[in-house]
Gaussian input, Z-matrix of N, CA and C with variables (Angstrom, degrees):
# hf/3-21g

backbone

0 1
 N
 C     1     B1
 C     2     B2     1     A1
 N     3     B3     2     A2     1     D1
 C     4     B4     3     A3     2     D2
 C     5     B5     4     A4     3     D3
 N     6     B6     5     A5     4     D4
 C     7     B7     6     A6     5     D5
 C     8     B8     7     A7     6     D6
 N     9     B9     8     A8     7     D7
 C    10    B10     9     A9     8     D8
 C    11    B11    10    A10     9     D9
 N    12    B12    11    A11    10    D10
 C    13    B13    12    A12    11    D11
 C    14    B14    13    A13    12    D12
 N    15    B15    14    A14    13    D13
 C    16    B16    15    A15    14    D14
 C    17    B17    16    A16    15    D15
 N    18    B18    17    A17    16    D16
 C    19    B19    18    A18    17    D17
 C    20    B20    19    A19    18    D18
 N    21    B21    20    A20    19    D19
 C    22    B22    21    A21    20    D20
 C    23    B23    22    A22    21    D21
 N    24    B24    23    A23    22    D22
 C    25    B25    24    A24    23    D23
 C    26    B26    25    A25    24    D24
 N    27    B27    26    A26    25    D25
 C    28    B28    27    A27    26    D26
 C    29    B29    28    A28    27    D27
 N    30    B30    29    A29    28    D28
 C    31    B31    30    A30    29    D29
 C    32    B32    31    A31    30    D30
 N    33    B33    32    A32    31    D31
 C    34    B34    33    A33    32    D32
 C    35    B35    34    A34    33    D33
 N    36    B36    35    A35    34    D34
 C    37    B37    36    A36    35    D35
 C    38    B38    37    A37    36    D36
 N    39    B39    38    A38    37    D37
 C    40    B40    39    A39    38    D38
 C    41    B41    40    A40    39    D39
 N    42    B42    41    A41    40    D40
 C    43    B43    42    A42    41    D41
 C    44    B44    43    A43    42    D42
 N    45    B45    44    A44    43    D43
 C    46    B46    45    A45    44    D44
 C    47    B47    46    A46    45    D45
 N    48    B48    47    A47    46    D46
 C    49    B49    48    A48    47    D47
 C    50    B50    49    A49    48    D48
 N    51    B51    50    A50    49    D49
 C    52    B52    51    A51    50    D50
 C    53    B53    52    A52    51    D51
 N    54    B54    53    A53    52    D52
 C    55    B55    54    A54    53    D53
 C    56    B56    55    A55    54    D54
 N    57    B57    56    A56    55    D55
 C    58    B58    57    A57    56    D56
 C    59    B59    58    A58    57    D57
 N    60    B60    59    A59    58    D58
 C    61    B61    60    A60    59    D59
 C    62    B62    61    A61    60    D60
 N    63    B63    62    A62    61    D61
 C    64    B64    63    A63    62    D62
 C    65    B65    64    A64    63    D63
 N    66    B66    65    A65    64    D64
 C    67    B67    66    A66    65    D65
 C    68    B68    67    A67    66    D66
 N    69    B69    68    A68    67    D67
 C    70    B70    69    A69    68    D68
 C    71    B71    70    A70    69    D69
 N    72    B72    71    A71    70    D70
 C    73    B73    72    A72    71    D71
 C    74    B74    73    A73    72    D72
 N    75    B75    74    A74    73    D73
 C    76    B76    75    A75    74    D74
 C    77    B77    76    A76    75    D75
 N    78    B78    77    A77    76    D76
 C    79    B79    78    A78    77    D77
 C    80    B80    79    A79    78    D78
 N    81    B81    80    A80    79    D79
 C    82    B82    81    A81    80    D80
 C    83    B83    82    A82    81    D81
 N    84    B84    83    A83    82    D82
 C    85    B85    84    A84    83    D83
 C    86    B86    85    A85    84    D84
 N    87    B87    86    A86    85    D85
 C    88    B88    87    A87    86    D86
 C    89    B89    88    A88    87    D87
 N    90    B90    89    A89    88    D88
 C    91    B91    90    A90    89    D89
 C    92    B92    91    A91    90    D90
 N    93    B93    92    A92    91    D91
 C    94    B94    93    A93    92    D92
 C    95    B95    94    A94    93    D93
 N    96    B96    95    A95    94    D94
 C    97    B97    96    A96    95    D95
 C    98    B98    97    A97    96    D96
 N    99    B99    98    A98    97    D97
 C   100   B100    99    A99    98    D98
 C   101   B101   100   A100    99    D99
 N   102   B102   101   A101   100   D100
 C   103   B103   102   A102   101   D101
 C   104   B104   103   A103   102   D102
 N   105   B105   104   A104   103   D103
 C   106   B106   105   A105   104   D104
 C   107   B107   106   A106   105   D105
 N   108   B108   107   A107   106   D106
 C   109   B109   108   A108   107   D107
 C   110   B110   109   A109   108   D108
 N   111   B111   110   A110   109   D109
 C   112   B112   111   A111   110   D110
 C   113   B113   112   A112   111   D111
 N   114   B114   113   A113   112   D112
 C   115   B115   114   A114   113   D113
 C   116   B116   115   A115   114   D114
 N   117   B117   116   A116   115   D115
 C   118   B118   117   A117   116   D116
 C   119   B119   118   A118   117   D117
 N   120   B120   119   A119   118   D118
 C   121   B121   120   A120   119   D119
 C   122   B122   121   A121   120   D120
 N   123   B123   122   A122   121   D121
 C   124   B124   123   A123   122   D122
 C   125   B125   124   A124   123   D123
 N   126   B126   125   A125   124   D124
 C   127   B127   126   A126   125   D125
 C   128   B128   127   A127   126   D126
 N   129   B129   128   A128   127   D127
 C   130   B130   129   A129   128   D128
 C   131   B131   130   A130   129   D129
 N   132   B132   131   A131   130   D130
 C   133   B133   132   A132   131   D131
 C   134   B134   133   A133   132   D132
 N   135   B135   134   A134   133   D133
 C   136   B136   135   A135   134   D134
 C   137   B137   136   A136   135   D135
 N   138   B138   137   A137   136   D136
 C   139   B139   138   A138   137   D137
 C   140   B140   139   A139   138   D138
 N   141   B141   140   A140   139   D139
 C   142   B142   141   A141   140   D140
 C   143   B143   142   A142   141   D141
 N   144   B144   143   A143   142   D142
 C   145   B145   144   A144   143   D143
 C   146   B146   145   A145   144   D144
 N   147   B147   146   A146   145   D145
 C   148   B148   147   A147   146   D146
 C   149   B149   148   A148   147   D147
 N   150   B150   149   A149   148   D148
 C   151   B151   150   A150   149   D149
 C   152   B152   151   A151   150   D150
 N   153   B153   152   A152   151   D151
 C   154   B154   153   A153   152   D152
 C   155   B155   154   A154   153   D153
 N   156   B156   155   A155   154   D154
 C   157   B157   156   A156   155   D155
 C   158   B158   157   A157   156   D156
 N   159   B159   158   A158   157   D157
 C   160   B160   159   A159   158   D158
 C   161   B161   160   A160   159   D159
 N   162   B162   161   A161   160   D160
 C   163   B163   162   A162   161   D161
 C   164   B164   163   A163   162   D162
 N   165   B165   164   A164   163   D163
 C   166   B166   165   A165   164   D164
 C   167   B167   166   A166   165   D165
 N   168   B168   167   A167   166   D166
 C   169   B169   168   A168   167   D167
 C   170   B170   169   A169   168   D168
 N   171   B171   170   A170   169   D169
 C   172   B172   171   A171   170   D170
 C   173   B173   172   A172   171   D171
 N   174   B174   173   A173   172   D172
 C   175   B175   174   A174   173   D173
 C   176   B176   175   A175   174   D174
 N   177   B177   176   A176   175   D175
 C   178   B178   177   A177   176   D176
 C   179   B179   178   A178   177   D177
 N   180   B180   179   A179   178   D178
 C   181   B181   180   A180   179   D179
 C   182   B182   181   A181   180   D180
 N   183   B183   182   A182   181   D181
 C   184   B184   183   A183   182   D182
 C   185   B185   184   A184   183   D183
 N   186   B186   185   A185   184   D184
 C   187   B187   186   A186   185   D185
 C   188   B188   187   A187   186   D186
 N   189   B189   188   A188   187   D187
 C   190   B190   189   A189   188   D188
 C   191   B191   190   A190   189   D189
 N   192   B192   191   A191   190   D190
 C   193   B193   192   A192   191   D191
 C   194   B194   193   A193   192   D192
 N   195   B195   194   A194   193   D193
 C   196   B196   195   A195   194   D194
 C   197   B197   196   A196   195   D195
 N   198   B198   197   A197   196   D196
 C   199   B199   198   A198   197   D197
 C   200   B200   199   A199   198   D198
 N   201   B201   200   A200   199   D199
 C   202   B202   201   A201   200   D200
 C   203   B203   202   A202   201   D201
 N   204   B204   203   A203   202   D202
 C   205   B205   204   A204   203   D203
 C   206   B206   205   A205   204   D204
 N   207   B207   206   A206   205   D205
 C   208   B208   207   A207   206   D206
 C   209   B209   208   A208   207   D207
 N   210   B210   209   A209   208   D208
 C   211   B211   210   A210   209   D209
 C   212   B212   211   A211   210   D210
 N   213   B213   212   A212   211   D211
 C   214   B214   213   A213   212   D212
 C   215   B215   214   A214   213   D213
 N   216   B216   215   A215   214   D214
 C   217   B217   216   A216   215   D215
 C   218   B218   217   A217   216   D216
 N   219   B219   218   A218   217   D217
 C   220   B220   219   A219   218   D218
 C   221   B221   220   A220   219   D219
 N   222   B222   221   A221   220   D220
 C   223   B223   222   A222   221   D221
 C   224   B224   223   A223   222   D222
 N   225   B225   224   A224   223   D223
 C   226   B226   225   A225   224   D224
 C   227   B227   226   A226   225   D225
 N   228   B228   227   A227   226   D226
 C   229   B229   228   A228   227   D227
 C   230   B230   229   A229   228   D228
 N   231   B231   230   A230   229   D229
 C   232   B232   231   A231   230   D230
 C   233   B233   232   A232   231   D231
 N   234   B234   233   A233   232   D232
 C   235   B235   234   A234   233   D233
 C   236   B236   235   A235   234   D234
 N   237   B237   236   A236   235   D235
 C   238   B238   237   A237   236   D236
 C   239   B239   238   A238   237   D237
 N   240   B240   239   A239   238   D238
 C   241   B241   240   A240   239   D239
 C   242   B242   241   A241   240   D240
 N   243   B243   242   A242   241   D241
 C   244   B244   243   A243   242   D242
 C   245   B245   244   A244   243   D243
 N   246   B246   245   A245   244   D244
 C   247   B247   246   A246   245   D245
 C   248   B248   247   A247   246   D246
 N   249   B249   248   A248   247   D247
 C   250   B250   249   A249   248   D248
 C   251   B251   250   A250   249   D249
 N   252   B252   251   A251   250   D250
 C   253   B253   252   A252   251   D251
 C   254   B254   253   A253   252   D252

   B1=1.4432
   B2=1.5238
   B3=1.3449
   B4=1.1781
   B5=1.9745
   B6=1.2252
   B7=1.0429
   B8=1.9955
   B9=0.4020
   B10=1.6672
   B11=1.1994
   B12=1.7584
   B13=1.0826
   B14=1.3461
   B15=1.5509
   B16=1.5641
   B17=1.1314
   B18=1.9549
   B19=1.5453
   B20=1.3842
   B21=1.5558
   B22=1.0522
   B23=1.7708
   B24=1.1062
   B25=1.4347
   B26=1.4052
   B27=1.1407
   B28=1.9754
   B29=0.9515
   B30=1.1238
   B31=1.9955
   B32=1.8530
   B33=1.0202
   B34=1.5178
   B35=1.5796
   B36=1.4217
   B37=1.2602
   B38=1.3161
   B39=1.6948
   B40=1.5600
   B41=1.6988
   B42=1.7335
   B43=1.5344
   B44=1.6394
   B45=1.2676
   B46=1.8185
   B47=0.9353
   B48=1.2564
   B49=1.5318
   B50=1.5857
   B51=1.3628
   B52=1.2986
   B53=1.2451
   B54=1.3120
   B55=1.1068
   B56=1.2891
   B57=1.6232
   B58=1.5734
   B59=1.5540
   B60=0.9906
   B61=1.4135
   B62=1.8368
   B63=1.8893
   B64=1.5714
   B65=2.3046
   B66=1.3930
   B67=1.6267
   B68=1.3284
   B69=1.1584
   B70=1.2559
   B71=1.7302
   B72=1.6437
   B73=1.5419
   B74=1.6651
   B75=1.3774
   B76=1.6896
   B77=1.8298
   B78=1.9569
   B79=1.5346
   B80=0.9703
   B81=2.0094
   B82=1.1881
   B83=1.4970
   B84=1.5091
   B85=1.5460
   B86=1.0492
   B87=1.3579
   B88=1.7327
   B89=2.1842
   B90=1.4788
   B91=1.5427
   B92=1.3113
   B93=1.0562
   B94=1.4305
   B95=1.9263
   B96=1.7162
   B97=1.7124
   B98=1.3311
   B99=0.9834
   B100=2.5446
   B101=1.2856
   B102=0.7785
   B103=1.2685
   B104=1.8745
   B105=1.2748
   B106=1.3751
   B107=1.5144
   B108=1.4574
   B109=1.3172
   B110=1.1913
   B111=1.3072
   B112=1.7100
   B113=1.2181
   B114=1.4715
   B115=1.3782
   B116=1.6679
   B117=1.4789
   B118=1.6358
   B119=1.1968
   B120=1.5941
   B121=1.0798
   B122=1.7752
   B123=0.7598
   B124=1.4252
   B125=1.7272
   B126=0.8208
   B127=1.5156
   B128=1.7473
   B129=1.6778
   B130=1.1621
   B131=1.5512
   B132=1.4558
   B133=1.3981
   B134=1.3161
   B135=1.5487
   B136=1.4261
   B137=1.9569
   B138=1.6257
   B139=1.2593
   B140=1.5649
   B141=1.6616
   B142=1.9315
   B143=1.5077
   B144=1.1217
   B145=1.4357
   B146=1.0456
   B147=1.7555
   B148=1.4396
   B149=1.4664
   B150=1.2506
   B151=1.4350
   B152=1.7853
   B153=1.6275
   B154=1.2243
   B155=1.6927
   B156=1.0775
   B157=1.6745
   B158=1.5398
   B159=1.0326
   B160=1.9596
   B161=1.4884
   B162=1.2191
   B163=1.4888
   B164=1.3679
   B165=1.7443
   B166=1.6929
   B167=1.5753
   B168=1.3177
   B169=1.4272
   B170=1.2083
   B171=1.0583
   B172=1.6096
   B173=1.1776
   B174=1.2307
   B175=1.3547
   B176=1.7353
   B177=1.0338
   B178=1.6017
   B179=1.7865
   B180=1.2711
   B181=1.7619
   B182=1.6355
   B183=1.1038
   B184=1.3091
   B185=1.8562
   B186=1.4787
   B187=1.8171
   B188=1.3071
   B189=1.5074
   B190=0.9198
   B191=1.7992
   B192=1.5502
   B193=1.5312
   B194=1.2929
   B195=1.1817
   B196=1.0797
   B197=1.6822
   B198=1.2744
   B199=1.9419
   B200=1.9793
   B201=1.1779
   B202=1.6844
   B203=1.5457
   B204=1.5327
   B205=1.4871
   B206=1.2292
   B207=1.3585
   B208=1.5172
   B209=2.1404
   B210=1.4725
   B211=1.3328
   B212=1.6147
   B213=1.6127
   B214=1.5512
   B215=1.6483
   B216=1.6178
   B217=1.1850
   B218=1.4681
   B219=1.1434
   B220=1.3393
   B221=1.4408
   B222=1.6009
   B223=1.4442
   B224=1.4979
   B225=1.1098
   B226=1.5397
   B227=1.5402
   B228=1.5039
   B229=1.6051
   B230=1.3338
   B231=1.4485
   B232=1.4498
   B233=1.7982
   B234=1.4711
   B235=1.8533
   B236=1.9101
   B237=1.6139
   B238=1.4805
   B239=1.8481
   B240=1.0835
   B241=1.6533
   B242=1.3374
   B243=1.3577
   B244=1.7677
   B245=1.6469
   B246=1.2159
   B247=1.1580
   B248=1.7287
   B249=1.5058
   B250=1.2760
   B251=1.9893
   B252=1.4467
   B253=1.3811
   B254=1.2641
   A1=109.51
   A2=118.61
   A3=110.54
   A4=100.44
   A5=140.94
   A6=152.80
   A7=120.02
   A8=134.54
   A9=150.96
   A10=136.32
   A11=129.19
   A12=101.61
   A13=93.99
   A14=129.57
   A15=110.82
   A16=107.87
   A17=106.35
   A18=112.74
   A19=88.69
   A20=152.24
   A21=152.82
   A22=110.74
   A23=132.07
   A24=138.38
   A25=104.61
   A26=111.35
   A27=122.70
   A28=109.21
   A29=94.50
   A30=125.54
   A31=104.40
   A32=111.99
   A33=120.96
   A34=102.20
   A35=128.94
   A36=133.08
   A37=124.96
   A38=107.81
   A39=106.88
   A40=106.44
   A41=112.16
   A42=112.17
   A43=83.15
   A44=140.84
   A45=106.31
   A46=124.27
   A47=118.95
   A48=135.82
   A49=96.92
   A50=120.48
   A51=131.04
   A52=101.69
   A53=126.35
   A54=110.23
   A55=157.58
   A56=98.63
   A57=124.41
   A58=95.17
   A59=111.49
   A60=112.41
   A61=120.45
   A62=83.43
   A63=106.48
   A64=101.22
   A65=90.09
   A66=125.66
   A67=121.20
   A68=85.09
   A69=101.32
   A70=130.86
   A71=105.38
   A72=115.81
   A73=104.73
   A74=84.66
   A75=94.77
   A76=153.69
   A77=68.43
   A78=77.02
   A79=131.85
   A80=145.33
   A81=149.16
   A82=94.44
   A83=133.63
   A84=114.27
   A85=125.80
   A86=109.31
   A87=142.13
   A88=87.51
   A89=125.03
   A90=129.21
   A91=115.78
   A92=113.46
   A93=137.82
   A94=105.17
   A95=111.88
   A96=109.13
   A97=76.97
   A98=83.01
   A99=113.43
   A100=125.23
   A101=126.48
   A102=145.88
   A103=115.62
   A104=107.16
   A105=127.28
   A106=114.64
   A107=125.41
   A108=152.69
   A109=108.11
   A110=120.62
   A111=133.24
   A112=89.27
   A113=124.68
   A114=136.25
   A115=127.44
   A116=104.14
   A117=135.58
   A118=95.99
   A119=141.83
   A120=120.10
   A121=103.69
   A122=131.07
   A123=129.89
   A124=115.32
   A125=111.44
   A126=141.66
   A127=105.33
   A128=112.78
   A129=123.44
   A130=125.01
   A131=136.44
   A132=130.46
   A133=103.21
   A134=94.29
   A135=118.47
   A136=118.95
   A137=100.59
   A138=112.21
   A139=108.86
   A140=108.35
   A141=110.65
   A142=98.00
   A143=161.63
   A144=147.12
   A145=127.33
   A146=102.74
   A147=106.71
   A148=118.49
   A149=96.20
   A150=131.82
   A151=107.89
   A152=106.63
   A153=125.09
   A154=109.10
   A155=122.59
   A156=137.07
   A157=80.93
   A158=98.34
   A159=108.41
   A160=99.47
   A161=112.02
   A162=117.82
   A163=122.47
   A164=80.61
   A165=107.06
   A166=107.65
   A167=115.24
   A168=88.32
   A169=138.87
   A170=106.32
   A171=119.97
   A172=121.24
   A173=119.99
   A174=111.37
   A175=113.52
   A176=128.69
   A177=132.68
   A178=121.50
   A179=104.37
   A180=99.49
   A181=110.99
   A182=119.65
   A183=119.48
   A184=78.60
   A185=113.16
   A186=141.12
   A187=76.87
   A188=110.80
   A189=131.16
   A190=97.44
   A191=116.42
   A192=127.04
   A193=114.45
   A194=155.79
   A195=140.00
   A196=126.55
   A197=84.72
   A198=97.73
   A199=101.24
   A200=112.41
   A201=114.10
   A202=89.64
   A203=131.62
   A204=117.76
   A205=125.20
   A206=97.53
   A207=96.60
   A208=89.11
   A209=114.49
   A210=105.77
   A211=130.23
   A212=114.47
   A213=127.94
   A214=89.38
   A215=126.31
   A216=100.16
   A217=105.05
   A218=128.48
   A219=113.39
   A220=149.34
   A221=91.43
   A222=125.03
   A223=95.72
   A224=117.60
   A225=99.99
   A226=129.12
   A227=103.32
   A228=115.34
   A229=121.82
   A230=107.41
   A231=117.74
   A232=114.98
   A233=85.38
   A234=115.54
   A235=88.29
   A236=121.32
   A237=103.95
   A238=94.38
   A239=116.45
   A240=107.10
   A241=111.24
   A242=117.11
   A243=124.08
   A244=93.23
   A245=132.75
   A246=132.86
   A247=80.56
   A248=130.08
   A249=149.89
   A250=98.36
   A251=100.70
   A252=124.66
   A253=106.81
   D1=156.17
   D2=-162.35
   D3=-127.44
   D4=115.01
   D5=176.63
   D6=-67.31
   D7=168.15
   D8=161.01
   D9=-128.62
   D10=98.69
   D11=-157.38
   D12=-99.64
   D13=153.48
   D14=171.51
   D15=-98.17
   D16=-152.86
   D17=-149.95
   D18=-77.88
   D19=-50.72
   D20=-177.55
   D21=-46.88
   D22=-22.97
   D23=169.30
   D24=97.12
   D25=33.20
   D26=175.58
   D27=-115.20
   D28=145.54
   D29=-151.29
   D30=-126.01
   D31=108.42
   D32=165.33
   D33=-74.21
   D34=117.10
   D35=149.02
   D36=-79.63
   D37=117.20
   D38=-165.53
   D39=-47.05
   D40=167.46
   D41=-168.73
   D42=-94.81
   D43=-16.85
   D44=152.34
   D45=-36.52
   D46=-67.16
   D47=-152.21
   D48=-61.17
   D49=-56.10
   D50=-175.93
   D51=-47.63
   D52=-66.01
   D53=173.52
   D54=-57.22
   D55=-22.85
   D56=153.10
   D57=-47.51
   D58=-63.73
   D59=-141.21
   D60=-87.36
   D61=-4.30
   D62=161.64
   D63=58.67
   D64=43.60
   D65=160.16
   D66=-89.22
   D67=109.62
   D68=178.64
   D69=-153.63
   D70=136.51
   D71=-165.81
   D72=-13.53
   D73=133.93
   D74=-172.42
   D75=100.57
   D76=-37.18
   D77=174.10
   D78=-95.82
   D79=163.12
   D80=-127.88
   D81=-107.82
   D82=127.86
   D83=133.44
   D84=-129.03
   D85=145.09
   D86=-170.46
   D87=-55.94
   D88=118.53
   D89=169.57
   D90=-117.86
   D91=80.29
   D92=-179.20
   D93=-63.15
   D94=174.35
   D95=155.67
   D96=-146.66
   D97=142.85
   D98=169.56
   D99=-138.92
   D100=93.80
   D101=-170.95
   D102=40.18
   D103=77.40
   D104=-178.33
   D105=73.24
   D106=22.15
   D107=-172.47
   D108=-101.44
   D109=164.89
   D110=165.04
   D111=-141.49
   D112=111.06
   D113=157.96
   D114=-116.57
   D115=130.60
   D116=-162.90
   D117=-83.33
   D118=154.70
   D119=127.53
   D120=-136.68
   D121=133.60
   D122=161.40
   D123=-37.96
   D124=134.67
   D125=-153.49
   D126=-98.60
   D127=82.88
   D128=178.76
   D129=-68.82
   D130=114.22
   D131=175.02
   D132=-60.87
   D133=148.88
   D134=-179.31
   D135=-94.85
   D136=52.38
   D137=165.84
   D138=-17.96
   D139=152.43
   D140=145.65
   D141=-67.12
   D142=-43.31
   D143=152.89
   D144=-4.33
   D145=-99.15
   D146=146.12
   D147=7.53
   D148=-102.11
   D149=173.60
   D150=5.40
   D151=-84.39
   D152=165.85
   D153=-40.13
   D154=-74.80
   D155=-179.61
   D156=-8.40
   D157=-66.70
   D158=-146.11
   D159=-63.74
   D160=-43.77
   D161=179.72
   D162=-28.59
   D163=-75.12
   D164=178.53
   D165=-60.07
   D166=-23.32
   D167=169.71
   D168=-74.82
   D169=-27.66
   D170=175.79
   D171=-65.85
   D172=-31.95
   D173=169.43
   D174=-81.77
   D175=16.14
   D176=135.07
   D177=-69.21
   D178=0.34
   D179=-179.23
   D180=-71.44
   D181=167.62
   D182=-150.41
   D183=-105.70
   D184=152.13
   D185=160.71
   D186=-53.80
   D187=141.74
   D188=161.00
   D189=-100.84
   D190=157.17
   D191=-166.84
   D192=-103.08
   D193=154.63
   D194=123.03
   D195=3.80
   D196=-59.71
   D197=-179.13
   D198=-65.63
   D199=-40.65
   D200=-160.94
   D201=-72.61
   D202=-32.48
   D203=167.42
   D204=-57.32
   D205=-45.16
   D206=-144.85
   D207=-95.64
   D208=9.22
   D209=144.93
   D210=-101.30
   D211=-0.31
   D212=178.53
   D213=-85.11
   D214=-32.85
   D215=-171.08
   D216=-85.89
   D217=-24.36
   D218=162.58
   D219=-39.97
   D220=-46.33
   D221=164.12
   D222=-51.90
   D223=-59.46
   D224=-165.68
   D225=-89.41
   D226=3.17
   D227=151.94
   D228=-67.41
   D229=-44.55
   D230=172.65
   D231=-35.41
   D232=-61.76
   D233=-159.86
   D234=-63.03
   D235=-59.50
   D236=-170.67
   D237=-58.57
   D238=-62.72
   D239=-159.48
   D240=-31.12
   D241=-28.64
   D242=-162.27
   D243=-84.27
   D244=-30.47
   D245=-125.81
   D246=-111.13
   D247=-47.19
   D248=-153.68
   D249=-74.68
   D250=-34.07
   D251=-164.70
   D252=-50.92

């Protein structure tokens, strides 16, 4: 589908998409760019639900090791040296 943005920088989202995407008058979305992208996302409330979901997930993240440091600090020697260059 093909969009139009006009001179004001407003964007009609076809009423598929809207509806895919269950858009509707009013609601917020998050307009990101990613790697040569323009990405939408609909704009989730932050329920006490929510809330928890996220919680509990995190405490599924994996121990980080000895080894998983002492290769993040590498990573980030790399990244200043590049950066210093």
């Amino acid at each position: 589908m093909i969009a139009k943005v006009s001179v004001k920088g407003q964007l009609v989202i076809p009423e598929a998409i809207r509806e895919m995407g269950r858009i509707k008058a009013g609601d917020q979305l998050d307009v990101g760019y990613a790697g040569g992208l323009i990405v939408m996302r609909k704009r989730q409330a932050l329920t006490p639900a929510r809330v928890r979901s996220l919680l509990m997930g995190g405490r599924q993240l994996p121990v980080m090791t000895r080894q998983d440091e002492s290769a993040v600090a590498a990573a980030v020697q790399r990244v200043r040296r590049r950066i210093q260059a």
